[in-house]
N, C-alpha and C positions, 0 to 999 in steps of 0.2 A: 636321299635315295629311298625307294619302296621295299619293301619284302613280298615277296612271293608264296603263296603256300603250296599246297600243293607239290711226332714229332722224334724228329730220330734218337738213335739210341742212348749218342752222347749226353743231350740234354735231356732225356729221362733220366736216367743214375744222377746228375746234377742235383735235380729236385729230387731226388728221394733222398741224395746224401744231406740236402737244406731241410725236409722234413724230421731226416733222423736227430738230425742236431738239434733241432727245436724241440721235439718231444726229450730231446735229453735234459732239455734245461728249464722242462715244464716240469720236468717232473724233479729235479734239483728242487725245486721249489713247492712242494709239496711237503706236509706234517704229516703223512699217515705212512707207516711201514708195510708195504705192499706184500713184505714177505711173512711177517709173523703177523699181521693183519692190526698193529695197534698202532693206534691214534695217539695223537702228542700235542698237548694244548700250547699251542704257539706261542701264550701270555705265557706262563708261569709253569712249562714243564711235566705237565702230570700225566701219567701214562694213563692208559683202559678201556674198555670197551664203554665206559659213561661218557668219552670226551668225543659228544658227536656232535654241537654246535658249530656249525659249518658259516663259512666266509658266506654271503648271499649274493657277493657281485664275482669273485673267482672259483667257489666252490673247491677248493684245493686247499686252503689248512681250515684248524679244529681247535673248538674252546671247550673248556670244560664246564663251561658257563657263559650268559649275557654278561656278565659282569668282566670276564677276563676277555672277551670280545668288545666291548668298548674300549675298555683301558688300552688296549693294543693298538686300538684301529689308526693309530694315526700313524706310528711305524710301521702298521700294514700297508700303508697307504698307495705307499710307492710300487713294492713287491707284487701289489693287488694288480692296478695298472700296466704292469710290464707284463703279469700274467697272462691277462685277459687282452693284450697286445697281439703278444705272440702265440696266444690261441687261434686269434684270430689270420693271423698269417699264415700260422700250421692250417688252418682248417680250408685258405683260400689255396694253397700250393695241392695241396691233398685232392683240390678239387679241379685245379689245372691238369693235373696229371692223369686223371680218368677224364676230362674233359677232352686234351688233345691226344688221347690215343685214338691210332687208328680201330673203328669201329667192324663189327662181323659185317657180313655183304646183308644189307636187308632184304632182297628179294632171293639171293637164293639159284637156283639151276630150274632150266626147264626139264621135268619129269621125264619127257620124250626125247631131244636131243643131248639131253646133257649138258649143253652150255648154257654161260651165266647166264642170266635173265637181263636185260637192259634196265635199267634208270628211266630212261622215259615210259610213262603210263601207257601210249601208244604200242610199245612195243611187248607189250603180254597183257593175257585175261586170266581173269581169275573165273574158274571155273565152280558156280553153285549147287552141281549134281554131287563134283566129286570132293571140293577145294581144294581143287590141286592149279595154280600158276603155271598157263603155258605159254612159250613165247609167241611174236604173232607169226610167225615162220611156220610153226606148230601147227597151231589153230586156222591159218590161211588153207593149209596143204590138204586136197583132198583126202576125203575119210572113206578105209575100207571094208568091206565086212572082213570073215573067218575065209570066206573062199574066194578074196581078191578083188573082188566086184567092188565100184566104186559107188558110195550109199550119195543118192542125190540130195535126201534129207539130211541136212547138217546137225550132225550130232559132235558133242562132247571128243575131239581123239583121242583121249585116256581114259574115257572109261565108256564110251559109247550111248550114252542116257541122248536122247534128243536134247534140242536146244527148247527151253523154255520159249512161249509163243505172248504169255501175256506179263502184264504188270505184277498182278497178283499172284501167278506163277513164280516169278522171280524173287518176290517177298517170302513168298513161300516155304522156299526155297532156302533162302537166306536166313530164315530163322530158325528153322531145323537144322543147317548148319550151325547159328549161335547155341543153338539148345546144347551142341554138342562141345560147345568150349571152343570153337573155331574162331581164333580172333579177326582174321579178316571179313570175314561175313559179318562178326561184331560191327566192326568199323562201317564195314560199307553202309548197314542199314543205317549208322548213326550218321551219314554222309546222306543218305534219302532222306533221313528228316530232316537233316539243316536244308536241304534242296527242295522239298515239299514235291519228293520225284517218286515213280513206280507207283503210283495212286497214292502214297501215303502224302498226310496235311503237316505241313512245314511246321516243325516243334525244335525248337534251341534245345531247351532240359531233357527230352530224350535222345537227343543228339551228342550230348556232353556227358547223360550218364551213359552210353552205352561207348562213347568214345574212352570216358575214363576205365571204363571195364576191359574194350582190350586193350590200353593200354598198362594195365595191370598184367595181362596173362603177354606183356611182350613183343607187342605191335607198335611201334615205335611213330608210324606213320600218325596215330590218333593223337599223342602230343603236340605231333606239330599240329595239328587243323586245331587242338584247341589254343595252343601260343598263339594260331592267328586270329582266331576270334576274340583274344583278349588282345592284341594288337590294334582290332581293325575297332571291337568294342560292338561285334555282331553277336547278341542273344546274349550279353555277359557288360558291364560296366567297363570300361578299357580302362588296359593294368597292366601299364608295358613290362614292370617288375615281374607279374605272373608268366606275362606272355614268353621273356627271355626263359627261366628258368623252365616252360616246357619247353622250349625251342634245344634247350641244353639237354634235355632229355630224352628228348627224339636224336638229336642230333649224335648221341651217346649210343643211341638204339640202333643207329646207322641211317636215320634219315637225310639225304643230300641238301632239304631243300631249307629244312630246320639248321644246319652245318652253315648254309650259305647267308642264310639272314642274321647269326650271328656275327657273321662276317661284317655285313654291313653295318650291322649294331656296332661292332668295334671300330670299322672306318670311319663313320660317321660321328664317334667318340675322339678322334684323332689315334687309334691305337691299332698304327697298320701293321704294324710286329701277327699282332695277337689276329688282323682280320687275314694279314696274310697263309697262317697256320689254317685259318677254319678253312679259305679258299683252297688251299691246297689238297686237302681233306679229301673236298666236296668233289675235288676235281678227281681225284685217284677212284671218286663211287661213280664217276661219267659224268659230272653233274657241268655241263660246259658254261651253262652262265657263267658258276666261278672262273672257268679257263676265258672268258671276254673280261672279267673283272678284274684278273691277275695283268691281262697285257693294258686294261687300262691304267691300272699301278704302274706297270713299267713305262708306260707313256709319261706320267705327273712325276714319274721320279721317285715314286713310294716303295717299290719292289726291281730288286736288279736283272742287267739279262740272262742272269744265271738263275732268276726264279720263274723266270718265264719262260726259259729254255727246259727245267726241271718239269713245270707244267705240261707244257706241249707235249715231252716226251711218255710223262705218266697217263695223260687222254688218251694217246696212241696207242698204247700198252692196253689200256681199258677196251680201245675199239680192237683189239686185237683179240680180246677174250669174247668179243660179242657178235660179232661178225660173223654171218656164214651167208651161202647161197642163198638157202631156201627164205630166211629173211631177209633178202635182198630183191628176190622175187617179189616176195610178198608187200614190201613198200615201193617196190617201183608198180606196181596193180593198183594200190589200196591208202590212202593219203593216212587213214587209220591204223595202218599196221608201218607208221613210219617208227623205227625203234633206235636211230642216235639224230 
């Protein structure tokens, strides 16, 4: 299977109470006294602030020397490995469980009606006058001045600036938005230069750094485009390792489409426990590919009909927050302003 670019309560407490327990027994196994701050040389006993020769594979006990560190290491040996065991378990549970939390809504409400914004790109613009995200409901519906008169020239409906007419206007545009810290305008220009679109000349490396930029100020969307670039191995050496770990990151951010190809990553691993959660996710943000990929689980016998029944019903719920007239007008007009 391809990737695309572009966990309840119970079992949360479960794994926090496996975490709790792990860090208890990490730290059982610790030399250093956390409370009065002195170290205890594991060989031979010696308290003080001098016993700072530290373990170099667990990092968790202390010699008062290379010499009481050798002589030990072989009864360390075991202790060492059990360590760095269940470090490593604590550190992968710790990251299951900010992994499969439910993530905040990444787009957010449209400014003017108030409701959610859709999941498909179709269904809202992002506006470079104002940066403000409207739905296409919004943005379809005629524009009017102060005295009611309906303006023929398509301007902006939130803040009323015309529509940019050129390329260069739009880049314009765009970067006077990034000037001001606005991360989608970040993004987007790093989206013109991987596309070599709006006049600008197709550049990977400014595309990558200005994608990693907003995805530092919290635009979750630029992780994925760069997981897929290291997936696909466009403008960057492919690095399915890097690729997952943004996709986990975006997917964290609240991106559907980063949520859904970890899915597949996991299916395609045999690990339909783990791609079913991600699917389920993606489905609760509208994301419907996973709602085809959950009934195809339930077809092969991977996923029951109680999780595909759970599916159905939480898309529903989504299209129920999204749904109004005037974007329903607007995509039954406009094949562009389709938004489920």
């Amino acid at each position: 299977m391809s990737t695309p670019d572009s966990c309840n309560k119970g079992a949360s407490k479960s794994n926090d109470d496996g975490v709790s327990e792990m860090n208890d027994k990490l730290h059982n196994m610790s030399t250093v006294d956390n409370e009065d701050s002195i170290s205890i040389c594991a060989n031979c006993g010696k308290e003080g602030s001098d016993v700072n020769n530290t373990c170099n594979k667990c990092k968790m006990v202390k010699y008062c020397n290379a010499a009481c560190k050798k002589k030990h290491r072989h009864k360390h040996k075991k202790d060492c490995e059990e360590y760095v065991r269940l470090a490593a378990e604590n550190a992968a549970e710790s990251h299951d469980i900010e992994l499969f939390k439910h993530p905040p809504s990444l787009n957010g409400y449209c400014p003017i009606c108030f409701q959610l914004l859709p999941t498909v790109d179709s269904g809202r613009r992002y506006k470079t006058c104002c940066g403000k995200t409207i739905c296409s409901g919004c943005n379809y519906a005629p524009v009017y001045d102060h005295q009611g008169n309906k303006v023929d020239k398509k301007k902006c409906p939130f803040c009323r600036t015309p529509s940019p007419e050129t390329d260069k206007e739009i880049v314009e545009r765009k970067r006077k938005r990034a000037e001001a810290g606005d991360a989608i305008a970040i993004y987007s220009l790093g989206c013109d230069y991987r596309d070599g679109r709006n006049g600008l000349a197709q550049d990977y490396t400014k595309a990558f750094k200005l994608w990693h930029r907003a995805g530092e100020l919290g635009h979750a969307n630029a992780y994925c485009s760069i997981g897929f670039a290291y997936y696909l191995g466009r403008g960057v050496e492919r690095d399915t390792k890097k690729s997952i770990r943004y996709y986990e990151l975006a997917a964290m951010g609240g991106n559907e489409t980063a949520r859904y190809n970890l899915g597949i990553e996991e299916e395609n691993a045999g690990n339909h426990e783990r791609a079913l959660k991600h699917y389920m996710i993606a489905v609760r943000s509208g994301y419907s590919t996973s709602l085809d990929q959950i009934r195809d689980s339930y077809s092969s016998g991977d996923a029951t009909k109680e999780d595909y029944t759970k599916a159905l019903q939480t898309y529903q719920a989504y299209l129920g927050e999204i749904k109004s007239k005037q974007r329903d007008e607007a995509a039954a007009a406009r094949e562009d302003c389709r938004y489920y």
